[in-house]
C-alpha angles and dihedrals in degrees: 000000000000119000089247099064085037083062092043092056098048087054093059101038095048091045116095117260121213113226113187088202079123088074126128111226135189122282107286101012114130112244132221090263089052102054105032096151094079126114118264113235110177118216120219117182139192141183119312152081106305090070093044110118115184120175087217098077088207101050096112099141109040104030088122092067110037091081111240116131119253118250116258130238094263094046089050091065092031083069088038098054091151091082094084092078090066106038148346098260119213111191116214101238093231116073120192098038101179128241116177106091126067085242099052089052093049081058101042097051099048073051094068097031095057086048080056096059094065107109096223099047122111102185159339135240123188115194112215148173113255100226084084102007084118095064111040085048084057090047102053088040084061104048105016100104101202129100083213113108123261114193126199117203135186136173130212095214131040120266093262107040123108106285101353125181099226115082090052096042088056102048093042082054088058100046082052099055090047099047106091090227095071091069120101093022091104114236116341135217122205133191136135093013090303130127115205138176111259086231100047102036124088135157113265101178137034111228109004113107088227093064102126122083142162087204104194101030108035132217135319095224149310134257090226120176094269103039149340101260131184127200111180126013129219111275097193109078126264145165111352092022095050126100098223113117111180097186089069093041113088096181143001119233125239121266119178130199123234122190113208113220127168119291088020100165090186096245092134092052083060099048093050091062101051081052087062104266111151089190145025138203112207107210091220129218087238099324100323139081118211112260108253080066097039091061090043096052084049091053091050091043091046098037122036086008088252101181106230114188114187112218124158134250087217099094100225136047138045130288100216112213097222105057142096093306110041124123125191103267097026117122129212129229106212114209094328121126118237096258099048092049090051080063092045092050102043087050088050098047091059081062104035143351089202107122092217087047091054091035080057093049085049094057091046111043 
């Protein structure tokens, strides 16, 4: 183990960790101290909707800006005392861990991979925003090495809005990290009583509650009343199968994404990567670019090894490599959106820049 993650898990062992086990629940609901054979998930939480408390209970749009703190990880259970009789809940001390930059992620992710290591620990759940839920799901898929379940759970509307979300969406994450079911099936996303795979979920709508979807391939499972209940696994490696190993990574490179549109003369790939970027996703019209920017993209692969990966803009189907737009050198993204094939190459840039290497990683993962 290198002497970095070592740091990293005496941190966290020897930080304090908040139980609201103090809580005060509802008549006849079983406490922390009564059930203690349940299993321990521990909730980590960053920036988004799901903490977000306004006094006006219609306030959905602008709650951001009307001034009242967030609540933090332990008041959230404390109004969701029903829980208990699920799991023993240990809130990270820290709210708000953030999550935006490359770097942020690196460190989230050795976070929850050093939680996992404690031997009595069923489970994780991050709370996020859903603008980028997607990606740092696919992130964490790719570099969390434990076949435990982390969760991440988000919520439409604030905490203390008229039905909101929240309060459901993050009980039924924490019945799922507790339910022995939920390991093996690499990182987890839950909303709206579904249960999807981190690398085949996205958001497909701004406001709607049922705005997650795998499309094409449908959920895992649901957290339904009963039980939480699966009815297909992920088939593309993940977490204890993937070759990413943060603790030797200092940095991820940068990978920029460019949206093909019509009359694209390839003017912005150029100036990405005099910005720094070492690879670049082309969000396709179906699988193809026009051909000013093909020729450009050529040019950037042949000449400085700039790493193109072709994806669509479409938001569902393959890009086959072989086809009427492929390039040597080019790779293709599979069935993989934009956004979740930026987070695959710039993991597999910390490893190659060989085109057939990243292509592999493309199949597999």
């Amino acid at each position: 183990m290198s002497s970095y993650l070592s740091l990293v898990l005496a941190v966290l062992f020897l930080a304090p960790v908040v139980s609201f086990a103090q809580a005060q629940p509802e008549r006849g609901t079983p406490t922390i101290a009564q059930r203690a054979d349940l299993p321990r998930v521990h909730y980590m939480m960053g920036p988004g909707t799901l903490p977000r408390n306004p006094q006006n209970r219609l306030e959905y749009v602008r709650y951001a800006l009307t001034g009242e703190p967030r609540l933090t990880g332990r008041q959230l259970f404390e109004r969701i005392p029903e829980v208990q009789q699920f799991a023993r809940v240990s809130v990270e001390p820290q709210d708000f861990i953030p999550y935006d930059t490359p770097e942020e992620l690196k460190a989230l992710s050795l976070r929850i991979a050093a939680h996992l290591q404690g031997p009595d620990l069923a489970g994780v759940v991050f709370g996020h925003g859903t603008n980028n839920i997607e990606e740092t799901a696919y992130f964490l898929n790719l570099t969390v090495r434990s076949d435990k379940p982390v969760v991440i759970v988000g919520s439409q509307r604030p905490f203390s809005t008229l039905s909101s979300d929240a309060p459901a969406n993050l009980l039924n994450a924490i019945r799922v990290a507790a339910d022995p079911a939920s390991r093996g099936k690499g990182v987890l996303v839950l909303l709206n009583d579904e249960i999807n795979a981190a690398r085949d979920v996205t958001k497909t709508n701004t406001y709607r509650l049922e705005t997650f979807q795998s499309r094409e391939l449908g959920v895992l499972g649901y957290a339904d009343p009963d039980r939480i209940v699966y009815y297909r696994l992920p088939t593309r490696k993940h977490t204890t199968q993937t070759e990413f190993d943060l603790t030797r990574v200092q940095s991820l490179p940068r990978v920029d994404i460019l949206y093909v549109h019509s009359g694209n003369d390839g003017e912005l790939a150029k100036a990405a990567v005099a910005l720094g970027a070492k690879g670049l996703v082309i969000a396709g019209s179906g699988a193809g670019h026009t051909q000013n920017a093909r020729k450009v993209l050529k040019e950037l692969s042949d000449k400085q090894g700039v790493r193109v990966v072709r994806s669509a803009r479409v938001g569902a189907g393959r890009v086959i490599r072989e086809d009427n737009w492929q390039e040597p050198g080019f790779v293709a993204a599979d069935n993989l959106s934009p956004q979740k094939a930026r987070i695959l190459l710039q993991l597999a840039l910390t490893k190659t820049t060989n085109p057939d290497e990243i292509q592999r990683m493309f199949d597999e993962y």
